[in-house]
VOMI-673359 format. One record per residue (C-alpha): y, x negated, z negated; residue in three letters. Coordinates in steps of 0.05 Angstrom, whole numbers, padded with zeros to 5 digits, always signed. Each point is the difference from the previous one (the first is absolute). Example, Ala and Ser with C-alpha at 12.3 -4.5 7.8 and 13.67 -1.06 7.14 Angstrom:
% VOMI-673359
-00090-00246-00156ALA/+00069-00027+00013SER/
//
This chain:
% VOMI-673359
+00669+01232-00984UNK/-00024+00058+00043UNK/-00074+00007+00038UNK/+00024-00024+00058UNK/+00036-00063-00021UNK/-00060-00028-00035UNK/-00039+00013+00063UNK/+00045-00041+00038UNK/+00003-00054-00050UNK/-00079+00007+00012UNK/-00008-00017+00073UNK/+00053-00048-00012UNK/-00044-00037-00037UNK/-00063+00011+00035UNK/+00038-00027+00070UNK/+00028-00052-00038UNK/-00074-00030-00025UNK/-00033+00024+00062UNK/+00051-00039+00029UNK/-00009-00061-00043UNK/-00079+00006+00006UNK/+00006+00000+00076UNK/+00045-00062+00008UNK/-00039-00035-00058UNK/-00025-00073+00023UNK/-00084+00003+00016UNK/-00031-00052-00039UNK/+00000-00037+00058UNK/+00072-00010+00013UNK/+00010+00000-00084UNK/-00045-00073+00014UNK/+00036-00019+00061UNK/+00069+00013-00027UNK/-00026-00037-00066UNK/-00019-00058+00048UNK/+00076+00006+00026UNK/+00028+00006-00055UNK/-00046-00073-00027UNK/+00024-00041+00063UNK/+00077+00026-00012UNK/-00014-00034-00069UNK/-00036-00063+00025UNK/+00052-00005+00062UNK/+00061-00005-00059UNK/-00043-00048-00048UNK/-00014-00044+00064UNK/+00081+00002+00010UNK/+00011-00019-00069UNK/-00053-00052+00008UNK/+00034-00029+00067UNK/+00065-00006-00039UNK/-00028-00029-00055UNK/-00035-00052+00033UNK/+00060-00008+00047UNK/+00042-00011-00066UNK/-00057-00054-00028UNK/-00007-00038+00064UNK/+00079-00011-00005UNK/-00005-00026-00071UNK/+00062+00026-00026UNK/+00018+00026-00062UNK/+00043+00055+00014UNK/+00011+00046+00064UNK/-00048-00017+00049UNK/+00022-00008+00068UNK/-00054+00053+00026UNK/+00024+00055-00030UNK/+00011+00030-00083UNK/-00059-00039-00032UNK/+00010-00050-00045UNK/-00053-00054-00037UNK/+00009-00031-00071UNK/-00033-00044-00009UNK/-00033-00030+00061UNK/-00077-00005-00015UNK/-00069+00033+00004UNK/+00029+00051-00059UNK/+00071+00010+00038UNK/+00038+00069-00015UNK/+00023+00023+00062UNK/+00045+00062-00005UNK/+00009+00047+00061UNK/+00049+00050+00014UNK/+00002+00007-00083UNK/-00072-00005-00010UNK/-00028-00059-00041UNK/-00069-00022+00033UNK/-00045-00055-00001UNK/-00006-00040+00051UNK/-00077-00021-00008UNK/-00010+00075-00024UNK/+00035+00028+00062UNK/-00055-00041+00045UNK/-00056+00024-00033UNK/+00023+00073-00002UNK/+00012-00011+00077UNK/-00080-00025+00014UNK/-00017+00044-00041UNK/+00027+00053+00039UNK/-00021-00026+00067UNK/-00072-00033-00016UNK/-00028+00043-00057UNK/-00057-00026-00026UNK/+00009-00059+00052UNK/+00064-00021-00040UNK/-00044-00071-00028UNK/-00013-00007+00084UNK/+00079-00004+00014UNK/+00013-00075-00012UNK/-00026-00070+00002UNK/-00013-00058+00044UNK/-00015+00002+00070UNK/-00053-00046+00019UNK/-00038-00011+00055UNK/-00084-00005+00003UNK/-00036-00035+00055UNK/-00059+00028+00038UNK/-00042-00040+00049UNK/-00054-00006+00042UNK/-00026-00036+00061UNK/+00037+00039+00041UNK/+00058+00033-00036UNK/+00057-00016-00050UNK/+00033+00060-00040UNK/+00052-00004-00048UNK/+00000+00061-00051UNK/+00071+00003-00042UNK/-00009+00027-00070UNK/+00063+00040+00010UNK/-00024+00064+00032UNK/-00074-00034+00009UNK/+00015-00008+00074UNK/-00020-00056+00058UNK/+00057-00038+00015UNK/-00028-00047+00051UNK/-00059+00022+00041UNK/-00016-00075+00043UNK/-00056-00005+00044UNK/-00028-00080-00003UNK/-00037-00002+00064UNK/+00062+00008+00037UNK/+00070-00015+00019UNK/+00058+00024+00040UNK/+00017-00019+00063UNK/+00057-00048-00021UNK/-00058-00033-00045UNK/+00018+00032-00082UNK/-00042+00040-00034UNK/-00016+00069+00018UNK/+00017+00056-00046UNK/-00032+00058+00023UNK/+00064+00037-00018UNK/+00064-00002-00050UNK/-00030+00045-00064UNK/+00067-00014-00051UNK/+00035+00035+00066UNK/-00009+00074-00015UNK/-00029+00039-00062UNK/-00070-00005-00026UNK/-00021+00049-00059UNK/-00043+00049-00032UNK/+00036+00056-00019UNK/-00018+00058-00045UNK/+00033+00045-00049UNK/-00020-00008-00078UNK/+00035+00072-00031UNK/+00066-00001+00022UNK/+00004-00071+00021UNK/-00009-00031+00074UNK/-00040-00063-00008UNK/-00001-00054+00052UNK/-00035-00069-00007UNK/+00057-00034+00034UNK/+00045+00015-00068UNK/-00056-00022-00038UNK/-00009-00077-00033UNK/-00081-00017-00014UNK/-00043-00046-00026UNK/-00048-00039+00039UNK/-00068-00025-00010UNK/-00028-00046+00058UNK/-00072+00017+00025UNK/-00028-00067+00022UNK/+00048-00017+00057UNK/-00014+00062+00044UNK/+00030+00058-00046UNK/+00048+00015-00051UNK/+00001+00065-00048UNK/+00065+00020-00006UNK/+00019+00049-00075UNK/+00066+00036-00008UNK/+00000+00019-00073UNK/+00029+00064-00037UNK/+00015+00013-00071UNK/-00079+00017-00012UNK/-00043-00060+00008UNK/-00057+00059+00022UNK/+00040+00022+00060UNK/+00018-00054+00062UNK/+00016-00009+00072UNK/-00047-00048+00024UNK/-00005-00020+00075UNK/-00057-00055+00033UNK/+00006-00042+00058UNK/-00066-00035+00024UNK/-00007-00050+00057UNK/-00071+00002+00035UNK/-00018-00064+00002UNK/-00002-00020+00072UNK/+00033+00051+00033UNK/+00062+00039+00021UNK/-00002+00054-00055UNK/+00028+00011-00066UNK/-00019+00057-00049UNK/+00052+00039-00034UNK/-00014+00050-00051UNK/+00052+00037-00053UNK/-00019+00035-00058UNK/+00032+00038-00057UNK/-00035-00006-00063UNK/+00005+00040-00057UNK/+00047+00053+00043UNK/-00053+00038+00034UNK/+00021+00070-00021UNK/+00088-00017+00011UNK/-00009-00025+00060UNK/-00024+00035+00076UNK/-00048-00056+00043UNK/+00025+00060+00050UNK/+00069-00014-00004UNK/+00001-00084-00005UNK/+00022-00027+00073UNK/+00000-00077+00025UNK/+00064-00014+00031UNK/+00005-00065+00045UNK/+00052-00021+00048UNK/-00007-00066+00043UNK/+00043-00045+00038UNK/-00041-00030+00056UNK/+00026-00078+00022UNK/+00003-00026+00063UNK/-00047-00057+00009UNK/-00030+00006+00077UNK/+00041-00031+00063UNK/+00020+00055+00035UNK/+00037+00057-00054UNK/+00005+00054+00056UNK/-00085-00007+00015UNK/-00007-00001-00086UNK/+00037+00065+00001UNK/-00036+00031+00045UNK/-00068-00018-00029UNK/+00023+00019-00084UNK/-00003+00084-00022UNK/-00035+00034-00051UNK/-00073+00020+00008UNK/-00040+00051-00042UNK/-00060+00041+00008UNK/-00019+00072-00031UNK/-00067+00014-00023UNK/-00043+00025+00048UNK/+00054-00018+00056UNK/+00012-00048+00053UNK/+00053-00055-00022UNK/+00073+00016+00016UNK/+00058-00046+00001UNK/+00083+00006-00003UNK/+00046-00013+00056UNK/+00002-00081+00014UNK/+00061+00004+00032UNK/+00042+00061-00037UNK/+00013+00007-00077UNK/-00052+00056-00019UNK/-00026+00038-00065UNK/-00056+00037-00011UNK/-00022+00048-00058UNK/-00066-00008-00008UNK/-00034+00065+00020UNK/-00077-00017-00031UNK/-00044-00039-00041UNK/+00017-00073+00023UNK/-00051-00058-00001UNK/+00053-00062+00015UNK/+00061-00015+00023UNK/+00022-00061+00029UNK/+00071-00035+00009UNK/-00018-00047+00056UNK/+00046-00065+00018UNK/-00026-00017+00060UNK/-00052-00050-00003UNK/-00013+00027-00082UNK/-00004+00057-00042UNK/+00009+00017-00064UNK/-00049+00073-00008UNK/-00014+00041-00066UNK/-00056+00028-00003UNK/-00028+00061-00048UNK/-00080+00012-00001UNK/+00025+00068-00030UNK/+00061+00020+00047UNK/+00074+00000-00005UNK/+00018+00069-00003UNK/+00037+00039+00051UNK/+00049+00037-00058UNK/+00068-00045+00005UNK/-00030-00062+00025UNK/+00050-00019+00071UNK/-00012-00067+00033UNK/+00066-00035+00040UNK/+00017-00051+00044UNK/+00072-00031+00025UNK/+00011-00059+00055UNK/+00051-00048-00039UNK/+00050-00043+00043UNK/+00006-00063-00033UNK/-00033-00055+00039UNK/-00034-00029-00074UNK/-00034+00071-00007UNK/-00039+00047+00039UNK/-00017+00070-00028UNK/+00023+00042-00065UNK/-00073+00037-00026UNK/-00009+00057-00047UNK/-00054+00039-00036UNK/+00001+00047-00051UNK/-00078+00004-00022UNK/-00019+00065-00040UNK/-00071-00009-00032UNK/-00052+00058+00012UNK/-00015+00017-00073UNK/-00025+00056-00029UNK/+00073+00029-00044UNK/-00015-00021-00074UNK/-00048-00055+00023UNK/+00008-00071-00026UNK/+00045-00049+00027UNK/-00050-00052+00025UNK/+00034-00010+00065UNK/-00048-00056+00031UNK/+00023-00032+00081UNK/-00007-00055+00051UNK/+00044-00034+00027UNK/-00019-00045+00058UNK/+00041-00057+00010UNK/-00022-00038+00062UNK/-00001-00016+00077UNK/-00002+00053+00059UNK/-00070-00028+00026UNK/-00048+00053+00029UNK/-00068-00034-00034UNK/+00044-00004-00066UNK/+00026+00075-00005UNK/-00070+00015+00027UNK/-00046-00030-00061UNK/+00046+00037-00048UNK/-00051+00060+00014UNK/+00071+00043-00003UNK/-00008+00060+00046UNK/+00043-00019+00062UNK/+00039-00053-00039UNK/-00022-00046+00065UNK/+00047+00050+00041UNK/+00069-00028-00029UNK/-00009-00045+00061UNK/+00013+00037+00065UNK/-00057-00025+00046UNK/+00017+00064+00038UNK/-00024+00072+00020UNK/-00063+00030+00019UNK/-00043-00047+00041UNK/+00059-00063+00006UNK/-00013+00009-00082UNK/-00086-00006+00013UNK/+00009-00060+00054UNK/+00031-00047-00043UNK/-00044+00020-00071UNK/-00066-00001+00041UNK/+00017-00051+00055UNK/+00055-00048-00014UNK/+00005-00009-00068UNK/-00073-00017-00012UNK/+00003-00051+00057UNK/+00062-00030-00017UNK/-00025-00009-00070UNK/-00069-00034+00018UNK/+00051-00042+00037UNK/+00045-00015-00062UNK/-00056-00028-00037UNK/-00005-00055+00044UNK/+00070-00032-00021UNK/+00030-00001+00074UNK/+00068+00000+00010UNK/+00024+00073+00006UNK/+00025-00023+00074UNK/-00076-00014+00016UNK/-00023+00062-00035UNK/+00039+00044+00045UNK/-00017-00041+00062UNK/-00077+00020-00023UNK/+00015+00070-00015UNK/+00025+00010+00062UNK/-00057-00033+00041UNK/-00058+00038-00043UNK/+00048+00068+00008UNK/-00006-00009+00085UNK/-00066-00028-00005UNK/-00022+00072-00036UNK/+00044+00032+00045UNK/-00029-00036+00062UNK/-00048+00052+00031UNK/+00056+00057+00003UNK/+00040-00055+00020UNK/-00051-00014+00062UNK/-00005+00081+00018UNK/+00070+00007+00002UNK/+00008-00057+00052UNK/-00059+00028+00042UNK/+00032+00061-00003UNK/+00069-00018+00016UNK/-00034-00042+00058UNK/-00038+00054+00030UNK/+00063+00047+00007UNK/+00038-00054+00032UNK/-00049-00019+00056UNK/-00002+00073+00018UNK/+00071-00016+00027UNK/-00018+00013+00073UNK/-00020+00060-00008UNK/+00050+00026-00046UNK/+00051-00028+00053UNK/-00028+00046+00052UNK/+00007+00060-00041UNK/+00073-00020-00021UNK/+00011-00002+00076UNK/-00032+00064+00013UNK/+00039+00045-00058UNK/+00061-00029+00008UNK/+00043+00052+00011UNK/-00058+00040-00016UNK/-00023+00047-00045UNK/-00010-00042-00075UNK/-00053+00044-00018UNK/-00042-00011+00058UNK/+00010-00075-00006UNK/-00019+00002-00071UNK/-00066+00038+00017UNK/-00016-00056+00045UNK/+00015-00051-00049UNK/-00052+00030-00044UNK/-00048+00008+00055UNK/+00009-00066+00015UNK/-00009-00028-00068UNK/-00059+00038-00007UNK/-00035-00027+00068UNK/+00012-00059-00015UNK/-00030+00008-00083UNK/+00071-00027-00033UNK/+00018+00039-00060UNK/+00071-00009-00009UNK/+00002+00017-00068UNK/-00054-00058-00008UNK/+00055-00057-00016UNK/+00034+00049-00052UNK/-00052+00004-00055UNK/-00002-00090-00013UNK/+00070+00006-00004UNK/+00000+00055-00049UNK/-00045-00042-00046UNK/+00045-00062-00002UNK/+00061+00031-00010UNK/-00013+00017-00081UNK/-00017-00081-00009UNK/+00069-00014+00037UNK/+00039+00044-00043UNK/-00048-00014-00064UNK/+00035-00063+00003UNK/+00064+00017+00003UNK/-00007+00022-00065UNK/-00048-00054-00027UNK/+00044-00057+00002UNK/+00059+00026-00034UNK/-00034+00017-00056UNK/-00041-00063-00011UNK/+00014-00035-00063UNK/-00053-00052+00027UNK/+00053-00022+00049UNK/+00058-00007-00049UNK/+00034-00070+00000UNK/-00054-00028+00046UNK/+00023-00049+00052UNK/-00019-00006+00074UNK/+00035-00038+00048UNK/+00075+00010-00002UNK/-00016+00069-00047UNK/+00018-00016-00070UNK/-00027+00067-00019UNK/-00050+00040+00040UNK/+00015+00059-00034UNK/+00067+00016+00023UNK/+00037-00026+00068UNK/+00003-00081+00024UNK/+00075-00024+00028UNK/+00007-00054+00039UNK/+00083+00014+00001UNK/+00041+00031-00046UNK/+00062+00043+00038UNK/+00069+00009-00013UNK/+00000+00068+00009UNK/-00046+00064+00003UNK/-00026+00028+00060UNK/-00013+00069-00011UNK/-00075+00013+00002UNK/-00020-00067+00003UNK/+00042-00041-00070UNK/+00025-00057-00016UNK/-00057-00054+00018UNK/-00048-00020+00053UNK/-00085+00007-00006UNK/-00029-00037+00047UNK/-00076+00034-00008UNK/+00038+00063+00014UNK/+00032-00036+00076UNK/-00069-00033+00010UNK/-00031+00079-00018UNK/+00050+00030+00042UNK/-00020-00051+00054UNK/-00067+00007-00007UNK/+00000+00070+00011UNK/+00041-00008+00069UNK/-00054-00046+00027UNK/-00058+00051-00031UNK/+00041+00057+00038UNK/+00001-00040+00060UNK/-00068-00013+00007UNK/-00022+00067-00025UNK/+00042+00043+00048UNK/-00043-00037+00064UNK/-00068+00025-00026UNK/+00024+00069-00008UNK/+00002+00056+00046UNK/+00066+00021+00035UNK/+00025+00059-00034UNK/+00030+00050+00048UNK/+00057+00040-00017UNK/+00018-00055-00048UNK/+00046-00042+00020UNK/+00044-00020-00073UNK/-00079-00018-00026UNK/+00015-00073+00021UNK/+00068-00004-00023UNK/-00022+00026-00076UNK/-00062-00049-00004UNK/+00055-00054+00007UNK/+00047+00035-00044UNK/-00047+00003-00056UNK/-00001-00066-00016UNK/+00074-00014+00001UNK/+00015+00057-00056UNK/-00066-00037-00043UNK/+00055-00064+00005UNK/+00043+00047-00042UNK/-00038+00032-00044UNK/-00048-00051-00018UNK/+00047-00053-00018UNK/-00001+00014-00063UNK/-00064+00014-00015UNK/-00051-00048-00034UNK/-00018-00059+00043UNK/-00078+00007-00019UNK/+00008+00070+00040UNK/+00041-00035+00059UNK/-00045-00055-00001UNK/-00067+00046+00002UNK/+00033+00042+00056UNK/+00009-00068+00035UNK/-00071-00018-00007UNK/-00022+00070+00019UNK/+00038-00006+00068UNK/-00024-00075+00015UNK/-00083+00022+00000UNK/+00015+00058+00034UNK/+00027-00031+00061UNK/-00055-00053-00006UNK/-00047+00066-00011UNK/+00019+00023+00068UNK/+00002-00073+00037UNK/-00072-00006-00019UNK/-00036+00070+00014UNK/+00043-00013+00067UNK/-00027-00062+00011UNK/-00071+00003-00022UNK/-00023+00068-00022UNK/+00036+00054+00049UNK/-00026-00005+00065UNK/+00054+00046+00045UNK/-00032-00009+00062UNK/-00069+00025-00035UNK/+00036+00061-00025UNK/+00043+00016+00056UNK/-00081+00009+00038UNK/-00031+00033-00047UNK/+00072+00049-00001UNK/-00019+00005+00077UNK/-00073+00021-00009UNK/+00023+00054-00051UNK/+00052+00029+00057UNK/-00064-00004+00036UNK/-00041+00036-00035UNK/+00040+00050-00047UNK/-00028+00030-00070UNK/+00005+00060-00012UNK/+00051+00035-00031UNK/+00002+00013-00072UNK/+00008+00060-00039UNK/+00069-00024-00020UNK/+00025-00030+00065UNK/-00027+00073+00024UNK/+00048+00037-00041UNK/+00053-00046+00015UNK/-00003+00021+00065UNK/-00004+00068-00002UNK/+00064-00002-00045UNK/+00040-00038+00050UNK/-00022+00054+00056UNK/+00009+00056-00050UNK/+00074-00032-00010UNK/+00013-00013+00074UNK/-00019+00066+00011UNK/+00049+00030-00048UNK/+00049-00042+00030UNK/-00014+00031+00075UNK/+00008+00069-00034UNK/
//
């Protein structure tokens, strides 16, 4: 062999193992390919398995009607051959938990059984298989069709723990455990493995007179095989339907959490919506209306995989479909000591606000901004002094409302001495209508202001009483819908304050308006017309204006639509509200607002002008710099 074959035969060789080297497997993909090639093996013994138990459920001795396994004899010890091979049957299931559970393999069967937890308030059933609630009841209350209340259907969607042990993924809900009852408020819940030393062990703790329930899992003996890091809390819920009106229920059930260090956010309530979790989260909460079931985490829930979800169901039994996948903010290689809340409970503002949980109070929508401050500064407080003195909730709105106008009174009392002093300047503001009628405007507006301010009438005056009552009237609006106080409670023909009152049921729907009748909302609507009425003679004329009228009439009509179905304790407050008013302005009329007094002294002021102010100054000159522009 010459010089040059051997070199060839050389880089032959070298390419060849450079080659081989290059397209070598990194020990990486050697493990994942291993882990491959281990679920190709457990994926045929679980077919063998499935025959084989296929081939002992049919009892035959023989060809099974499954498939090519056959049993002899039937029994515990039963030689089950597949495809050729000779297995047995009890050795097959074992080799199969083995396989999936690990160490867990002791955990895989048993006896479900079911541990009751009580307190004054609550009633939670804990299942030994998978250590999770089954029945979360609230005692205190019922639905409106008079059964229990379940806060929600648990057994409905998955509950687990779930963490991986080596190559094995662990969840609770595969898991059988043993139970040991802590007085009747708590149960500690032990899924074995094949070393007494190392457990699963998960606590649930009623407090003993309220709406919470501690939960805390722990993995003893497996603090170096297993990541705290990596553990997650999966929980899905079914939410049931147990108000009066479904559509109002739906609107009024989504998923609350809040970030640390952040205000607290919420999902859509009327769209299906997810959310990853983008921070440090401090609760979430999967609220059903009047109730909420929240988990809470004094350290966090991290932000790395955790996703929150929410879908509107159609089925008239159910309401809402709610998710949460619930990373825990450990440290990687810490212990798994996941400890958590769960509050179990009512939607009721002093409730969620004694919990001491950072803007837990805020799963109930008392609105933004200053509508928010007017009913946790104003209302609230006075219609809880109220509730303590066991009135009827009918009476208890009837005295909100009177305390409300009677706080209200003095802006009331401006704005009608306002509005009164505008309108007996009618005369005069007649003359100048006259005068600039087919006039320049500007010039006619410059004597309107001149006017005004001879005569020592602010027009903005009436504005400013106005602006105060108007966050009280909308304050309420969202008050009453989201007062579990009002729940169930009768007044009148109401059966349930806290959603509409029907005096007739229709055969059909009338779009905008459904398929029943509230009377608060025709005597509201009413009420309103007459109020309008009434109103629209004390105020000025508006020039230029003339649809103003024909909208202050409208307005109450399209309330007859949208309020209809409403809650009647909001119809019924509105009602009230428009009754003292008119018998607000029929009294300062009567006895308090002397016209004839005012119209003098307006008189005297023409009289005897101020002088002008440093802002009715530079009005002025603006309107001549404008007018002058305009000439140019």
């Amino acid at each position: 062999m010459d010089r040059n074959s051997i070199i060839g035969f050389v880089l032959i060789a070298a390419i060849l193992g450079a080659y081989t080297w290059y397209t070598m497997p990194s020990a990486e993909e050697q493990a994942r390919l291993q882990h491959v090639q281990d679920s190709l093996a457990n994926i045929e013994i679980e077919r063998q398995a499935r025959e084989a138990q296929q081939a002992l459920e049919a009892k035959e001795i023989g060809t099974a009607s499954a498939g090519t396994a056959t049993i002899a004899p039937a029994g515990k010890d039963s030689i089950i051959v597949v495809n050729g091979d000779t297995l047995n049957a009890d050795s097959v299931e074992r080799a199969l938990q083995g396989q999936r559970f690990g160490i867990f393999q002791a955990s895989a069967t048993g006896t479900p059984e079911e541990i009751v937890l009580e307190n004054e308030r609550l009633q939670v059933a804990i299942n030994t298989h998978g250590a999770r609630p089954t029945v979360i009841r609230l005692k205190e209350y019922q639905t409106y069709h008079k059964t229990p209340l379940y806060l929600a259907d648990p057994d409905s969607g998955n509950y687990e723990f779930r963490f991986f042990l080596g190559k094995n993924d662990i969840s609770t809900k595969d898991l059988h455990f043993t139970a040991e009852k802590l007085g009747t408020t708590g149960v500690r819940l032990q899924a074995a493995t094949t070393d007494p030393g190392r457990f699963l062990r998960i606590t649930y703790q009623l407090d003993t007179a309220n709406y919470f329930m501690d939960v805390r899992a722990e993995l003893i003996g497996l603090e170096n095989e297993v990541d705290a890091g990596s553990t997650v809390f999966n929980w899905e819920l079914v939410g049931l339907s147990n108000e009066k009106y479904r559509t109002g229920e739906l609107q009024k059930s989504g998923v609350y959490f809040k970030y640390f260090n952040a205000d607290r956010e919420y999902l859509s309530e009327s769209d299906a919506d997810e959310k990853k979790l983008e921070g440090k989260t401090n609760w979430v909460a999967f609220k059903q209306d009047f109730f909420s079931v929240g988990l809470i985490s004094k350290e966090g829930f991290a932000s790395n995989g955790s996703e929150i979800a929410i879908t509107p169901l159609t089925d008239s039994a159910h309401t809402k479909h709610y998710s949460a996948k619930l990373f825990f903010a450990k440290e990687r290689g810490a212990k798994v000591d996941l400890p958590f809340r769960m509050y179990l409970g009512p939607n009721h503002y002093g409730t969620l606000r004694r919990t001491e949980i950072e803007q837990f109070d805020k799963i109930i929508d008392l609105g933004w901004g200053i509508f928010g401050w007017m009913n946790k500064w104003l209302v609230i407080p006075i219609f809880n002094w109220l509730d303590g003195w066991k009135w009827s909730y009918g009476i208890i709105i009837l005295v909100l409302t009177i305390a409300i106008k009677l706080l209200l009174m003095p802006l009331t009392y401006k704005n009608f001495v306002s509005s009164a002093r505008m309108r007996l300047l009618k005369p005069e503001m007649d003359t100048i209508n006259e005068k600039y009628k087919d006039g320049d405007m500007l010039k006619k507006q410059q004597a309107t202001m001149d006017l005004y301010r001879k005569a020592g009438v602010n027009p903005a005056s009436g504005c400013l009483p106005m602006l105060v009552q108007m966050p009280v009237l909308f304050a309420m609006f969202k008050f009453f819908p989201s007062s579990i106080e009002l729940r169930q409670e009768k007044f009148l023909w109401a059966d349930d304050l806290s959603t509409y009152d029907s005096i007739l049921s229709l055969p059909f729907n009338i779009p905008a308006y459904g398929t029943h009748v509230s009377l608060f909302t025709i005597l509201m609507a009413a009420s309103t017309m007459i109020y309008t009425a009434i109103n629209s003679k004390q105020m000025p004329q508006q020039q230029g204006m003339p649809n103003m009228k024909l909208m202050m009439y409208l307005f109450p009509v399209m309330m007859l639509f949208f309020m209809n179905s409403l809650p009647a304790g909001l119809s019924y407050y509105y009602l009230l509200a428009n009754v003292i008013s008119i018998l607000q302005m029929t009294v300062m009329k009567s006895w308090f607002v002397n016209e004839d007094k005012i119209r003098a002294q307006l008189v005297l002021n023409m009289k005897t002008p101020k002088k002008k102010s440093k802002w009715q100054q530079r009005l002025e000159d603006m309107q001549k710099q404008q007018q002058a522009a305009r000439r140019k």
